[in-house]
TORLUMBA-569454 format. One record per residue (C-alpha): x, y, z; residue in one letter. Coordinates in steps of 0.001 Angstrom, whole numbers. Layout:
% residues N
       X       Y       Z dotor
       X       Y       Z     A
...
% end
This chain:
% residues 116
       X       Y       Z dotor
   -1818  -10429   25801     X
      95   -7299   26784     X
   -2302   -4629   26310     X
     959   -2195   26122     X
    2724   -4266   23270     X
    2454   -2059   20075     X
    1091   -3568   17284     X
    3471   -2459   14553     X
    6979   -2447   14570     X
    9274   -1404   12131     X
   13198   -2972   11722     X
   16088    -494   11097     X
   15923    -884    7378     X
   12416    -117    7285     X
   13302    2742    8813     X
   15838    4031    7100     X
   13371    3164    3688     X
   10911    5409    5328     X
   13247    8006    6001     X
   14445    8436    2480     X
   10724    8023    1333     X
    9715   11162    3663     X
   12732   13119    2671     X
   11304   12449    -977     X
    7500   13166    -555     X
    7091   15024    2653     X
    5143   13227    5102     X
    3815    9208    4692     X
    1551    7088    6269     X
     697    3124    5413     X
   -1935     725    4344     X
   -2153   -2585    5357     X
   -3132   -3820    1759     X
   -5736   -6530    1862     X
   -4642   -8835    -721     X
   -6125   -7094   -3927     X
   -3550   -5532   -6677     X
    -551   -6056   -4820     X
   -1457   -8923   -2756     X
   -1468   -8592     996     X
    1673   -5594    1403     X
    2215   -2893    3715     X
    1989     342    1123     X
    3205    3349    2017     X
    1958    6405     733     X
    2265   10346     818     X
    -115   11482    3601     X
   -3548   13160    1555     X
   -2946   10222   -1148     X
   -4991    7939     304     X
   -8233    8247    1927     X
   -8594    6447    5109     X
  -12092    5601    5993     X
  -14720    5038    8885     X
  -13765     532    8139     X
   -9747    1761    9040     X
   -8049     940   12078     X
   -4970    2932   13385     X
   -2578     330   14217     X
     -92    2408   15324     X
    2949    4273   13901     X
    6448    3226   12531     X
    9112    5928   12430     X
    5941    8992   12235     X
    4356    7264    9942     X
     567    6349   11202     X
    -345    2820   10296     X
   -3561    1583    9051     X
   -5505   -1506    8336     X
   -9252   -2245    7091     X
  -11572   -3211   10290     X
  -12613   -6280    8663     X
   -8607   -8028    8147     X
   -7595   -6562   11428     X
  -10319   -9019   13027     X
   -8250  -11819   11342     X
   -4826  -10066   12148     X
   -5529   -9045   15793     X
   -3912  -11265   17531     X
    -907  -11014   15906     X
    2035   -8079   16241     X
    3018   -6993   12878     X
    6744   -6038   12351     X
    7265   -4002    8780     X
   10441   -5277    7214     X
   12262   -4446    3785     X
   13584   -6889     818     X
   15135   -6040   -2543     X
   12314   -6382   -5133     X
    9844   -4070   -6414     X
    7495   -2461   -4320     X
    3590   -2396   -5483     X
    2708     -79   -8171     X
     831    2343   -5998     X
    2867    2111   -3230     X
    6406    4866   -2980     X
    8643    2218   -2481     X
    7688     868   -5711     X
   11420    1872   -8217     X
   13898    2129   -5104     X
   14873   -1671   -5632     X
   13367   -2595   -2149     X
   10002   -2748    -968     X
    7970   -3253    1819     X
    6890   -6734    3505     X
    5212   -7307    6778     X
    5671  -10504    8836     X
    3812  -11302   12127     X
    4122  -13337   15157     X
    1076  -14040   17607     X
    1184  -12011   20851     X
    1641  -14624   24423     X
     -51  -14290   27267     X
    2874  -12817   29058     X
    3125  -10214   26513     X
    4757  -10231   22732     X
% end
């Protein structure tokens, strides 16, 4: 594994969703939900409207945003690189994509010995 290779990724639309977002709410930062409410779904929040805790791993960041996941999924996730995507749909109900007609989705791939 590429010790270099970021671990989250973002495509172009999920940038531009999180540009929009930020120009709406100032700045953002995500949760890597862990399958409660809104099943397993990369929410996106304003930054101060969630509490990240001592059990939260920074992933990384996608377009500013910081990205974070509970310790205990990451163990089942690390291996993997995590690349945030958007589809039409509603976003979950606590999340700010939720009423824009697009939400968030994350999709993975495992990292290779030669890198990602």
């Amino acid at each position: 594994m590429n010790p270099n290779a970021p671990r989250v990724l973002a495509t172009p639309a999920a940038i531009e969703l999180i540009d929009e977002l930020r120009a709406r709410h100032g700045p953002l930062m995500f949760h890597q939900s862990g399958g409660c409410c809104d099943g397993s779904a990369p929410m996106c929040f304003a930054v101060g409207e969630f509490l990240i805790g001592a059990s939260d791993v920074l992933l990384g960041e996608i377009a500013g945003a910081p990205f974070y996941m509970r310790a205990a999924q990451y163990e089942y996730w690390k291996h993997t690189q995590l690349l945030i995507d958007v589809v039409r749909g509603n976003g979950g109900m606590f999340s700010l994509d939720n009423g824009t007609g697009r939400r968030f989705i994350v999709r993975s791939r495992l990292f290779q010995e030669a890198g990602i």
